[in-house]
C-alpha positions, -999 to +999 in steps of 0.1 A: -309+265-317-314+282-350-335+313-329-307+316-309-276+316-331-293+335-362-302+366-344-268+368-326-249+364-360-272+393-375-264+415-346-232+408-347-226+413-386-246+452-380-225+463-351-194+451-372-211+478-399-218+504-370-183+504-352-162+501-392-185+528-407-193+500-435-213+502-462-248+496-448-243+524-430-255+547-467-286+529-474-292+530-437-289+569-436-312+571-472-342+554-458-338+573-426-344+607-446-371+590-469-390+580-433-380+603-408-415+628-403-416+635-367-457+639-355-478+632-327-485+598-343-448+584-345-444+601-310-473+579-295-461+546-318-426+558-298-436+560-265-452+523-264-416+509-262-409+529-232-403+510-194-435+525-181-456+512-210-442+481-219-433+465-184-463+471-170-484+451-199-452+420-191-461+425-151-504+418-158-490+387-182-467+378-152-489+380-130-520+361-151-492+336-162-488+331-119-524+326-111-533+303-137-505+281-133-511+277-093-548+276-099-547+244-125-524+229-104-492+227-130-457+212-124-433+242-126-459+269-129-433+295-118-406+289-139-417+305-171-428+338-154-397+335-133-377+332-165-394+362-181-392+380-154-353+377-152-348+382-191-363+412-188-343+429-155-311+412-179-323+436-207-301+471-201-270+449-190-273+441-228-278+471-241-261+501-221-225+479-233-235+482-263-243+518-268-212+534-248-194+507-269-206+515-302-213+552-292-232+559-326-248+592-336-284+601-338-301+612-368-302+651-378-338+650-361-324+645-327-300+666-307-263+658-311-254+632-290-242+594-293-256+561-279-284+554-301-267+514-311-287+494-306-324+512-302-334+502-261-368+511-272-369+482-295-355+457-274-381+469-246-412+459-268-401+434-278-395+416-247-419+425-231-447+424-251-433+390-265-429+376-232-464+385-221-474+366-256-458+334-253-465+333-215-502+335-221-507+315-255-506+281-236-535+292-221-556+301-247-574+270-263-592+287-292-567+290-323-585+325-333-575+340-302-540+326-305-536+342-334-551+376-321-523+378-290-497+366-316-510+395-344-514+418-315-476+417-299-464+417-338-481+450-343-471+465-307-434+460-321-438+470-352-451+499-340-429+511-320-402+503-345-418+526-369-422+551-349-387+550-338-375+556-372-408+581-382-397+604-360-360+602-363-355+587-330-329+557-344-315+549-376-331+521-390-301+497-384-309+506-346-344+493-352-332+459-370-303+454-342-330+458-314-349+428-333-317+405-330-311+412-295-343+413-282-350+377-301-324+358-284-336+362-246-375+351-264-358+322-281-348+310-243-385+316-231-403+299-255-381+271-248-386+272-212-420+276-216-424+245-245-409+224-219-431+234-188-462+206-183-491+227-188-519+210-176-497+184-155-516+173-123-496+180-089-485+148-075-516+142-049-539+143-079-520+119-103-523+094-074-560+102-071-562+098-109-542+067-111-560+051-085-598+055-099-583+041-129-574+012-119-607+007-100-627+012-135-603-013-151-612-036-120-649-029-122-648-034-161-632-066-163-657-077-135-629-083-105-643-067-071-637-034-057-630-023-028-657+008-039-684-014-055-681-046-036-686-085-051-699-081-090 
């Protein structure tokens, strides 16, 4: 509950700041002008949090997510792609509100215009690439590897938030208010997905399974089988 109501109250308090021109708004500006270098490198770091980057990587995890689950045989082996799949269409009905609501400036490094509250870019990565994380850690047994998809989606976002703010795409409180909103639909999917039964047999099997137990606990305690006749 904490993932969910944290992030919310953070966005909330930052859009408060955005829409009253508050105080945050001056150390926000200074560490844009300390930052803000547009280059070829902040341009690539940039593009990584567009649609045609990042969904495509969430579609393969989707997709990998789909096949293993059916393949192993789990009990509600769609719903945690399913989910992801739906945060992630839910995404711009979050955030186009927000932007013609808030209708912020850019930085002086981008054209005059508004609609830069919260950064889409942000919330993109880290979605997507977070959703293609959590559905995929479950099925990764080695802890090093864990850690290498975990470290791996961390620096993706990071990245792109960087990048955003390196090359004066968004303000920096654009950057942090794209963390809170994209955190809330991942709260809901790594909830969904620490309740789905990886690993559960389908029903056929668990009957299969229970009933070879109970003929080695038979055979065992030396009462007849019907599979291994009189003892």
């Amino acid at each position: 509950m904490l993932f969910l109501v944290l992030p919310v109250v953070l966005l909330a308090l930052i859009t408060w700041q955005v829409v009253t021109d508050g105080p945050l708004l001056r150390p926000d500006a200074e560490v844009s002008r300390a930052l803000v270098h547009p280059d070829g490198f902040s341009q690539f770091l940039s593009d990584l949090g567009d649609v045609q980057v990042a969904v495509p990587v969430l579609l393969l995890a989707l997709a990998l997510a789909l096949w293993l689950g059916r393949v192993r045989g789990d009990r509600r082996w769609w719903l945690p792609p399913l989910t992801a799949a739906v945060l992630m269409a839910l995404v711009p009905a979050a955030v186009v509100p927000l932007k013609e609501w808030t209708d912020r400036p850019g930085t002086p490094a981008v054209p005059p215009a508004t609609g830069y509250f919260p950064s889409g870019h942000t919330v993109t990565a880290l979605v997507a690439y977070g959703s293609a994380a959590l559905l995929l850690l479950p099925w990764l047994r080695s802890p090093a590897a864990r850690r290498a998809l975990a470290a791996g989606c961390g620096v993706l976002v990071l990245g792109v938030s960087y990048g955003l703010v390196r090359h004066g795409y968004h303000w920096p409180l654009d950057v942090l208010a794209g963390w809170c909103l994209g955190a809330v639909p991942l709260a809901v999917l790594a909830r969904v997905a620490g309740r789905s039964e990886h690993g559960q047999p389908r029903q056929g099997r668990s009957a299969e399974v229970r009933a070879v137990s109970r003929s080695t606990r038979r055979t065992s305690s030396g009462t007849p089988s019907s599979r291994t006749g009189p003892s």
